[in-house]
C-alpha positions in Angstrom: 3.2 -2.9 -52.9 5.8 -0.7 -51.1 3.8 0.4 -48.9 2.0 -2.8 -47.4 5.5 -4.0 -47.0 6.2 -0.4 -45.2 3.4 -0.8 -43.1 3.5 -5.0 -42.4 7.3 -3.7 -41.3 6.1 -1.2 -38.8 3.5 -3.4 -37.6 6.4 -5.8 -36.7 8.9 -3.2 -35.0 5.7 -2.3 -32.7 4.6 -6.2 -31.9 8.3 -6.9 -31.2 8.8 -3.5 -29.3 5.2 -3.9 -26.8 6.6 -7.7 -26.3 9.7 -6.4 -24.8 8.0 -3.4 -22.9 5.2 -6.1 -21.6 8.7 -8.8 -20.4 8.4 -9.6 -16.3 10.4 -7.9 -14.8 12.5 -9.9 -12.2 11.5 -9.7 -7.8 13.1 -7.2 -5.9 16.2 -8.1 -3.6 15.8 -7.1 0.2 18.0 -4.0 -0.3 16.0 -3.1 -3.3 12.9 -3.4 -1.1 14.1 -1.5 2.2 15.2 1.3 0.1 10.9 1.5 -1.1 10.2 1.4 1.7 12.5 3.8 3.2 11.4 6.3 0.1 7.5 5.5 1.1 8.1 7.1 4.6 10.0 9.8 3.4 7.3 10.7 1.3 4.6 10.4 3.9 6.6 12.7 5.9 7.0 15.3 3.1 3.1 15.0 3.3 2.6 15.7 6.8 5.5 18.5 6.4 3.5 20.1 3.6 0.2 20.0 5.6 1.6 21.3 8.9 3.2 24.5 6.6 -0.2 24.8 5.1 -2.0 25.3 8.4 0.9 27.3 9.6 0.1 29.7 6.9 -3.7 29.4 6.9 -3.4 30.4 10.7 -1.3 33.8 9.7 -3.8 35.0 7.4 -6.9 34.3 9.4 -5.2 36.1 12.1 -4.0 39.1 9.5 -8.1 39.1 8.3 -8.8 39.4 11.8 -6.8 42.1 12.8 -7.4 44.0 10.1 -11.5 43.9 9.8 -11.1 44.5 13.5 -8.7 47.8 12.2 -11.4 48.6 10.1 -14.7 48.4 12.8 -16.4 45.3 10.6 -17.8 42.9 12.5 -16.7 38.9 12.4 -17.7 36.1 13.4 -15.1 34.1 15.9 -13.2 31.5 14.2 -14.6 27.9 13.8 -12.9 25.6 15.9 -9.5 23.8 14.4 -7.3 21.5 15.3 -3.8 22.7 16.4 -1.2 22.4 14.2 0.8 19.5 14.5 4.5 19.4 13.6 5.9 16.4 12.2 9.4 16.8 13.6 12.7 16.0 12.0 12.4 12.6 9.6 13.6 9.3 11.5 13.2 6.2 9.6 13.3 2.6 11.4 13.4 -0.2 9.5 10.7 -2.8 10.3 12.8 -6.0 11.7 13.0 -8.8 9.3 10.6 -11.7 9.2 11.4 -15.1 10.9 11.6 -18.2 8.2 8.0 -20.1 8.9 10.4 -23.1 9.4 12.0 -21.8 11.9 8.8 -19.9 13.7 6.3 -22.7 13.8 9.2 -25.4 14.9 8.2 -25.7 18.3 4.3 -26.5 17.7 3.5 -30.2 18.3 2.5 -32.4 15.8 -1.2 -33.2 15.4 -2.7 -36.8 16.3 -4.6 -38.3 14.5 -6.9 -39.3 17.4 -10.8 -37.8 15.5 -10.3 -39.7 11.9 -13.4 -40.2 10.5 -13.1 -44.3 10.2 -15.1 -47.1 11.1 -15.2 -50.8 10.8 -18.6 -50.5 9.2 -18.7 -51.5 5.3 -19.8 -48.8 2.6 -22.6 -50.1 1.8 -24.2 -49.6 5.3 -22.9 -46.3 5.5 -24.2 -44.9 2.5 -26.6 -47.6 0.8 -27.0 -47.3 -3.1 -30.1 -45.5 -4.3 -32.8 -47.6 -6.2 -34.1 -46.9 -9.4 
């Protein structure tokens, strides 16, 4: 009897404990959202970084296998063809300028007429007549 009351217990304490890890958690404010987004690009730039360092040092030892079968009278084949490497420069964030209100961006449109309703004088039952049975 202990136990099922030891285990009905636990079973509780987890149900209560996923509830609260499962809770909505509330929108992000502007500032919470420019700072993502300012983490995003720094992170693609610690990409590109990475990748530019990797063909930085894929370039020295190709040329340090060249030099040295070339030392040693083997024969090679030339290099395939690579792009340069490309270096991604100092990190410079610009934040993307806020969006206009829709209020305030489509104010200026005119209103539509309502000059193409679909309305006639014509009664219903000309327009669609009733099917017989």
């Amino acid at each position: 009897m202990k136990k099922l009351f030891t285990h009905a217990v636990l079973a509780g304490l987890v149900l209560t404990a996923s509830s609260l890890a499962l809770a909505k958690l509330p929108a992000l404010n502007d500032e919470a959202k420019a700072k993502a987004a300012e983490a995003a690009a720094k992170t693609a730039w610690a990409g590109k970084v990475a990748s530019y360092q990797l063909c930085k040092s894929q370039d020295k030892v190709a040329a340090s296998y060249y030099k040295s079968a070339n030392a040693a009278g083997k024969e090679t084949k030339p290099a395939a063809a690579a792009p340069a490497c490309a270096d991604p420069g100092a990190f410079v964030y610009t934040p993307p300028e806020p969006a206009k209100p829709l209020a305030a961006a489509a104010a200026h449109l005119p209103v539509p007429t309502a000059a193409n309703l679909p309305s006639s004088k014509a009664p219903a039952a000309d327009v669609a007549p009733a099917k017989k049975s």
